[in-house]
C-alpha positions as CSV (number, residue, x, y, z in Angstrom):
1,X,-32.0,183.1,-143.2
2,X,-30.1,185.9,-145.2
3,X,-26.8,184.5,-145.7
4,X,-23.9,186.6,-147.9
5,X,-21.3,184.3,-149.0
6,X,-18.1,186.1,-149.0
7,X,-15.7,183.4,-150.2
8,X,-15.4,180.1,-151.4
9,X,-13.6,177.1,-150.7
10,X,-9.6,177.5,-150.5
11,X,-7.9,175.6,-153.0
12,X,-5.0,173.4,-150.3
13,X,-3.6,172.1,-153.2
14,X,0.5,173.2,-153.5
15,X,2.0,174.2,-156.4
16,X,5.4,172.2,-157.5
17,X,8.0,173.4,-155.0
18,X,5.9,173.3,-152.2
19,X,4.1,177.0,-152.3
20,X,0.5,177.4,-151.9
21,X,-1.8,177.9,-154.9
22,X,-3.7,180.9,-155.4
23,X,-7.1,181.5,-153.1
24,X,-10.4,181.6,-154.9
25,X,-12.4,184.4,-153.3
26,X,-15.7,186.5,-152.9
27,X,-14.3,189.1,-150.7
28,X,-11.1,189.3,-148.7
29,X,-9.5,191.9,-146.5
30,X,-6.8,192.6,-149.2
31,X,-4.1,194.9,-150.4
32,X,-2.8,197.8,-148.5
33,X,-3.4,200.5,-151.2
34,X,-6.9,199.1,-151.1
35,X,-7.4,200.1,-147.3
36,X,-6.8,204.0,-146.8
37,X,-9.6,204.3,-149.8
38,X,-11.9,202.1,-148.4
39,X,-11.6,204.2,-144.8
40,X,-11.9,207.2,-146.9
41,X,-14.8,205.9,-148.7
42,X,-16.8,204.2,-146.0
43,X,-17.1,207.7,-143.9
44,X,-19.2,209.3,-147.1
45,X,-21.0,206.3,-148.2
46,X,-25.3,206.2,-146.8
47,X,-26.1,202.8,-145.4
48,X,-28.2,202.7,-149.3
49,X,-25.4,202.1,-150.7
50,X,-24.0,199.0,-148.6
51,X,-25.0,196.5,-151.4
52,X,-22.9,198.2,-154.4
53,X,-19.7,197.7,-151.8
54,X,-20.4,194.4,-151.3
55,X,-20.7,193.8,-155.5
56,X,-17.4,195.8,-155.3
57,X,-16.0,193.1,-152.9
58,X,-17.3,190.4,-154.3
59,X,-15.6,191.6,-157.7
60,X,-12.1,191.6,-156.8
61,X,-9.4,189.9,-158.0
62,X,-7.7,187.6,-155.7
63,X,-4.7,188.8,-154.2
64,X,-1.9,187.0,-153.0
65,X,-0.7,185.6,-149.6
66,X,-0.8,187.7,-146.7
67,X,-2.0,190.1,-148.2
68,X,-5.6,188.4,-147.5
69,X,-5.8,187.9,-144.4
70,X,-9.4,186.8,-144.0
71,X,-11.9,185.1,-146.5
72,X,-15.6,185.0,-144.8
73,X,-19.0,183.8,-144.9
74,X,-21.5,185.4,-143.2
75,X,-24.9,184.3,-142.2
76,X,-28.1,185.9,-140.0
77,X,-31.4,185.3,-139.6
78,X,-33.1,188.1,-142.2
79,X,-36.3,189.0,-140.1
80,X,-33.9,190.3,-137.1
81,X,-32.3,193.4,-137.2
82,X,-28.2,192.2,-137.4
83,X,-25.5,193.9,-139.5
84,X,-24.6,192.6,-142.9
85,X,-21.6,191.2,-144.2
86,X,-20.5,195.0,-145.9
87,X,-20.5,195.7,-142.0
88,X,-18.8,193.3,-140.4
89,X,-16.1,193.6,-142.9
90,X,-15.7,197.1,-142.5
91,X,-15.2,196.5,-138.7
92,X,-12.7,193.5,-139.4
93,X,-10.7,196.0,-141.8
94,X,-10.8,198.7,-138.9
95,X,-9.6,196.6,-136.2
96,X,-7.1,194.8,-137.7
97,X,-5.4,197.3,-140.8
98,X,-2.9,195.9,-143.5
99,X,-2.5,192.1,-143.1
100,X,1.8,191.5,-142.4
101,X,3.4,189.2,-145.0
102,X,4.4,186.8,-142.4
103,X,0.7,186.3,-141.3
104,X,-1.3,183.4,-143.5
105,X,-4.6,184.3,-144.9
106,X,-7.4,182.3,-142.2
107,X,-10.7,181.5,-143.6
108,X,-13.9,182.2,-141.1
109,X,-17.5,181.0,-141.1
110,X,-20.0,183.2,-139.0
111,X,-23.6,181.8,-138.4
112,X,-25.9,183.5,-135.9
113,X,-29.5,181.7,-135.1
114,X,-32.3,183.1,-133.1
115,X,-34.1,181.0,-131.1
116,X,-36.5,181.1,-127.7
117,X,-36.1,185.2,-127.7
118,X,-31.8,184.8,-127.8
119,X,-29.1,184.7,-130.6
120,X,-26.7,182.0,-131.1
121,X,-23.5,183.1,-132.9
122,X,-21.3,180.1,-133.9
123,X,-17.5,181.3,-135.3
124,X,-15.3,178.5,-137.2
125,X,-11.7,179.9,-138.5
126,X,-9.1,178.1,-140.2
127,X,-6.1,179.2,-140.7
128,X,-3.7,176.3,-142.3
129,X,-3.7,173.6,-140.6
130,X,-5.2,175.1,-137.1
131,X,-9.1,175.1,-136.7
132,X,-10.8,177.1,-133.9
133,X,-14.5,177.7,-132.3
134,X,-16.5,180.0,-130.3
135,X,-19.9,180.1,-129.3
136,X,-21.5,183.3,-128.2
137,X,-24.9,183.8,-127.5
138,X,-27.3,187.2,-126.5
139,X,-30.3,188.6,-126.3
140,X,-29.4,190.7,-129.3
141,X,-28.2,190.1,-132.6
142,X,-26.6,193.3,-132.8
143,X,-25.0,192.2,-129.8
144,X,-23.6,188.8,-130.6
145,X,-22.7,190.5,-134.4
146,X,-20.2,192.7,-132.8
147,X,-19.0,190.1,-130.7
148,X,-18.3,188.0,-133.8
149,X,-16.3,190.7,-135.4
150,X,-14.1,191.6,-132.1
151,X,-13.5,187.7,-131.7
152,X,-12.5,187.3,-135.4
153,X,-10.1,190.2,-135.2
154,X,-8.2,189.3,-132.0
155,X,-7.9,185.6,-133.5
156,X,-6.0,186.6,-136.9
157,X,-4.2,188.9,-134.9
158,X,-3.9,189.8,-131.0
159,X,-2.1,192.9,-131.5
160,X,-3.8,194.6,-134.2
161,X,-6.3,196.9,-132.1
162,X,-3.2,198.1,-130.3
163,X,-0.8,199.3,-132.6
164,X,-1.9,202.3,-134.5
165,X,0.9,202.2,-137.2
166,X,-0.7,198.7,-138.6
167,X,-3.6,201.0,-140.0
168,X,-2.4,204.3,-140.6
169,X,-5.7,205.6,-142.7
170,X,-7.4,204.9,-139.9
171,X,-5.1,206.9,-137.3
172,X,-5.3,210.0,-139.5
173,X,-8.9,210.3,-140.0
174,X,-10.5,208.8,-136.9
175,X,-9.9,207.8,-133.0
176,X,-7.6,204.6,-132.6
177,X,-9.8,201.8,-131.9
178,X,-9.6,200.0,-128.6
179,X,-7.9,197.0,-128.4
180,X,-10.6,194.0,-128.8
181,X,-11.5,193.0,-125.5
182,X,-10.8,189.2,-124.9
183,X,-14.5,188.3,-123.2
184,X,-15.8,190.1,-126.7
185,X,-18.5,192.1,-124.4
186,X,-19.9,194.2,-126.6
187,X,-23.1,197.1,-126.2
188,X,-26.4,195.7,-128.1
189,X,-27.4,197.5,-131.2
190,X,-29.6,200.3,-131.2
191,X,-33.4,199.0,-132.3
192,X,-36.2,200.7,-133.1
193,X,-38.1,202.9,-130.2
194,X,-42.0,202.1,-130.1
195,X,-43.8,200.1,-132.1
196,X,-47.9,200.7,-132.8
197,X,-50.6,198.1,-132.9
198,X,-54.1,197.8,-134.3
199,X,-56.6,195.1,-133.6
200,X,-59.9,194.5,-134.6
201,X,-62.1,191.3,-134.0
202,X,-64.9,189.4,-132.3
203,X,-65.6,189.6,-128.4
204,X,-68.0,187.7,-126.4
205,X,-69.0,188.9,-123.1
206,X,-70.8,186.6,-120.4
207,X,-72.2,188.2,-117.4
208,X,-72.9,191.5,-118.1
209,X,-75.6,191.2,-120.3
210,X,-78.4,189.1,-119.2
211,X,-77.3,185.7,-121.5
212,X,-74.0,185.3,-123.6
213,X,-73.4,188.0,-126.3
214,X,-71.3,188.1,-129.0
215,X,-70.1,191.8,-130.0
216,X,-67.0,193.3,-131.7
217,X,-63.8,195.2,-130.1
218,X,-61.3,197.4,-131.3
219,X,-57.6,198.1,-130.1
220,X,-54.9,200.4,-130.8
221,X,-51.3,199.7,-128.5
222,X,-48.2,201.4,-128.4
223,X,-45.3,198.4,-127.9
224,X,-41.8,198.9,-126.4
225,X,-41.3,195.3,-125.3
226,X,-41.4,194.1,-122.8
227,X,-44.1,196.9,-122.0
228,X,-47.3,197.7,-124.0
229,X,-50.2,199.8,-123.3
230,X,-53.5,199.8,-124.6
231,X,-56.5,201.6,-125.6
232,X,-59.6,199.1,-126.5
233,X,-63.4,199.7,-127.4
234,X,-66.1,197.4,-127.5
235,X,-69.8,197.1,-128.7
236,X,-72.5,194.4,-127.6
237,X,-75.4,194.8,-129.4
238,X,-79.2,194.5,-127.9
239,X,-79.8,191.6,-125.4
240,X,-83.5,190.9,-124.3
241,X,-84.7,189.1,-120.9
242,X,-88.5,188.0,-119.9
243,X,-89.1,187.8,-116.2
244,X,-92.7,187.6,-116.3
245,X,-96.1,187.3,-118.1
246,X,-98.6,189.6,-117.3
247,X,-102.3,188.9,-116.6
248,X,-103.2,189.6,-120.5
249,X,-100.4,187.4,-121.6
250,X,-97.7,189.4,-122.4
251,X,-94.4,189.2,-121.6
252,X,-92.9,191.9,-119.5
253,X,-89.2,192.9,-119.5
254,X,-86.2,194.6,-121.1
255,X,-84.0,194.9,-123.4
256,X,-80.2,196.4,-123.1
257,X,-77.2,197.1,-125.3
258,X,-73.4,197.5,-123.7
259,X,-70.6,199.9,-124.5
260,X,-67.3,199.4,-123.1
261,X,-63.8,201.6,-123.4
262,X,-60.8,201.0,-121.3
263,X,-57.1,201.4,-121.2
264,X,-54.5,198.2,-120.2
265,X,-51.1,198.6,-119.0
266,X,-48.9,195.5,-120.3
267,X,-46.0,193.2,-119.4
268,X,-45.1,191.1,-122.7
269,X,-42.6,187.8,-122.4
270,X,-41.5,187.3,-125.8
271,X,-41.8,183.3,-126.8
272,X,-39.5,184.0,-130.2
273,X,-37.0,186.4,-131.4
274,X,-38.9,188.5,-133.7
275,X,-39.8,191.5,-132.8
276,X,-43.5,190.9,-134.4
277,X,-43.6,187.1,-133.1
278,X,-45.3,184.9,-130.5
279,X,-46.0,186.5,-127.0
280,X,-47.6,186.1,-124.0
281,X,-48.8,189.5,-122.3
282,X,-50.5,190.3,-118.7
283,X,-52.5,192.7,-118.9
284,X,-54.3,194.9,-115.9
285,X,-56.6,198.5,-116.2
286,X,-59.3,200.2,-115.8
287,X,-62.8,200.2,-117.7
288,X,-65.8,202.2,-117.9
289,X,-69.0,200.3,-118.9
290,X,-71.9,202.0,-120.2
291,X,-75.6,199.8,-120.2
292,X,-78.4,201.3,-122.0
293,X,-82.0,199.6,-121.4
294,X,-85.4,199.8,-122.0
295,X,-88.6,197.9,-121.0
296,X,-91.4,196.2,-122.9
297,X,-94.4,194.2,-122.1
298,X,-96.0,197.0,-119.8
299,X,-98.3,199.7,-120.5
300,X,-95.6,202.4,-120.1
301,X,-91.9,201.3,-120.5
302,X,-89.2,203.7,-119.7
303,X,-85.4,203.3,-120.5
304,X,-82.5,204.5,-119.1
305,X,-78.8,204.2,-119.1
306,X,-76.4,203.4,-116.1
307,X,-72.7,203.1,-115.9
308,X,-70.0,202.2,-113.4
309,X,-65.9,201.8,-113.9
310,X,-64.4,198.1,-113.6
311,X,-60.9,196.8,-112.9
312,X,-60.2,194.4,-115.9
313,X,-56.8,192.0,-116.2
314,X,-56.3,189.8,-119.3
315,X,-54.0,187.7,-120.8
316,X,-53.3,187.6,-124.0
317,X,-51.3,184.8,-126.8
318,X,-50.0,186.5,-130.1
319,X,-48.9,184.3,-132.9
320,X,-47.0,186.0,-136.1
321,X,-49.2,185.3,-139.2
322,X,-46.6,186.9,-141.9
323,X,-45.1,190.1,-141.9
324,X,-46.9,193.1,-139.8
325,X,-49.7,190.5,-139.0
326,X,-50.5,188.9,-136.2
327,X,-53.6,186.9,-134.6
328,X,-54.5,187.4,-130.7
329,X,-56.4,185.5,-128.3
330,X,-57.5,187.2,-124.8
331,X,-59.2,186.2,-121.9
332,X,-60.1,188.9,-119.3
333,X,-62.4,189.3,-115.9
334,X,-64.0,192.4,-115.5
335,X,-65.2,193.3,-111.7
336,X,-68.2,195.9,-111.7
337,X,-67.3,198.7,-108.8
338,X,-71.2,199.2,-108.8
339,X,-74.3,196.7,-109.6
340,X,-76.3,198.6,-111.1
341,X,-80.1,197.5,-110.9
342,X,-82.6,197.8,-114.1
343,X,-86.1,197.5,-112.8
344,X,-89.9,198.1,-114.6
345,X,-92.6,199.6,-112.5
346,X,-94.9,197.1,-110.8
347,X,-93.0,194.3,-112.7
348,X,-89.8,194.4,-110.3
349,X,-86.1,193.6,-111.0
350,X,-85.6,193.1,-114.7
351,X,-81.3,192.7,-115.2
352,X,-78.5,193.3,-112.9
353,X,-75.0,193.0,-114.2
354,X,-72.8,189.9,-112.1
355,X,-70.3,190.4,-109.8
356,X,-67.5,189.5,-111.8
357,X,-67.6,188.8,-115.9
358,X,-65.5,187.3,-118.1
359,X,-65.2,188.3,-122.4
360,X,-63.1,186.4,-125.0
361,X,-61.7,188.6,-127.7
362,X,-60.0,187.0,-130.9
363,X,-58.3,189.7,-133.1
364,X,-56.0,190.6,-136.5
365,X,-53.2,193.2,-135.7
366,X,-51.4,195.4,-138.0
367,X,-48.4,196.3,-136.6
368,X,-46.2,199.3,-138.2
């Protein structure tokens, strides 16, 4: 978890006469004069520069009563893409403008968990003696982010996205903002597009070949969960069969070698949040297999090289090893369109592929 503490605990002692002491602070929505050039500011800064705001927030002196209207602390899972503490801020300022004198500063607590594919945002305020909680939850963090910050700024103050003269930077450089909707629906962040795949690994294929053979595959996808396609290659090195001795006591029959390259469309249901994590995928395409084989044991062996197309369908588990890698297990049945027959003069029948086959491919992926 990334978590950017934005204030500390409020000091409840009272000073002599009944007034509140002073709040200790890391960043607060503070004084008016401090607003317009924080608008101004925010429109020119690059998102590169959203950690020196934050030291300049953290930095501040405390301010005093109204004037701070929030003190907050922040907290999101760091491998999902959800805005920072700089941002929500930012938004809170926005929405809500100048704090009134009349209103007491609330302290808030924001904690979003990802869990099962879904994000959990849990929002504590207190504001004197009144405590309050939501729970929202979505399948974006982005999502459930926003909702946090809408929630937030109708609870310090019901009105404030609906008076434009509470935030009059705001009203002279950009569109009012629309009042904070009470059900705190709110459009998912943008993510990233496509994301590509390569995989490389062990595959054993039984059926085809005459016995069990152990070859290697390659893989490159193109991910935009939940759908994936696929482009795979794979190599089985020579097999040999005997189906005979001849009358000098040689053995007569032939040995083959496999080629394989097909494409997969995919449907992926995401076991974890992260956009790299666990998954389950179904997989169904088309292959072409190639079969190369040659004879031995009789005076004059030949070779020769058939091939046919299959329809394949897999499965496939994914497990996040750290960062952009990943290990993959897959399971697929092929189902030959053609039997192709591999035979040796005067010997007879020498290898026919089966009707159906089944390979097991275990992989390392790169993702970028």
């Amino acid at each position: 978890m990334k978590v950017a503490c934005l204030g500390r605990s409020t000091n409840k002692s009272t000073r002599p006469g009944g007034g509140r002491a002073p709040l200790d602070r890391c960043a607060v929505l503070s004084s008016r004069d401090r607003v317009g050039r924080f608008a101004n500011q925010q429109r020119r800064r690059h998102h590169g520069q959203a950690g020196l705001l934050a030291a300049a927030l953290c930095s501040a002196p405390a301010a005093r009563g109204a004037d701070e209207p929030v003190i907050l602390s922040w907290s999101v899972p760091s491998e999902a893409d959800c805005p920072d503490a700089t941002y929500a801020l930012h938004e809170i300022r926005r929405h809500l403008g100048p704090a009134p004198a009349e209103r007491p500063p609330i302290r808030a607590s924001v904690v979003i968990r990802g869990a099962r594919g879904r994000y959990q945002m849990v929002l504590k305020t207190e504001q004197g003696d009144t405590e309050g909680e939501r729970v929202l939850s979505d399948a974006s963090c982005g999502a459930v982010a926003d909702a946090a910050i809408v929630v937030l700024a109708w609870m310090i103050d019901p009105n404030a996205g609906l008076d434009p003269s509470r935030n009059p930077a705001a009203v002279a450089t950009a569109p009012a903002a629309e009042p904070a909707p009470r059900d705190a629906t709110v459009e998912p962040a943008p993510r990233r597009a496509v994301t590509f795949v390569v995989g490389l690994g062990p595959s054993g294929d039984v059926g085809t070949l005459p016995s069990v053979t152990m070859g290697a595959e390659a893989r490159v996808e193109a991910l935009v969960r939940p759908f994936r396609v696929e482009a795979h290659g794979s190599f089985w090195p020579s097999r040999s069969t005997t189906i005979g001795v001849l009358p000098d006591g040689r053995g007569a029959g032939g040995t083959f070698t496999l080629w394989a390259l097909g494409v997969q469309a995919c449907f992926d249901v995401a076991l974890d949040a992260r956009a790299n994590g666990t998954a389950l995928s179904l997989c169904a395409g088309p292959e072409l297999d190639v079969m190369k084989g040659r004879g031995f044991g009789v005076s004059n062996p030949s070779e020769g090289t058939k091939s046919w197309v299959a329809p394949t369908a897999s499965v496939r588990a994914g497990v996040a090893l750290g960062g952009p890698w990943r290990a993959s297990l897959a399971m697929t049945g092929i189902v030959p369109a053609r039997r192709e027959h591999f035979s040796l003069q005067g010997v007879g029948e020498v290898h026919r592929p089966a009707a159906v086959a089944a390979r097991v491919g275990l992989d390392v992926e790169l993702a970028f």
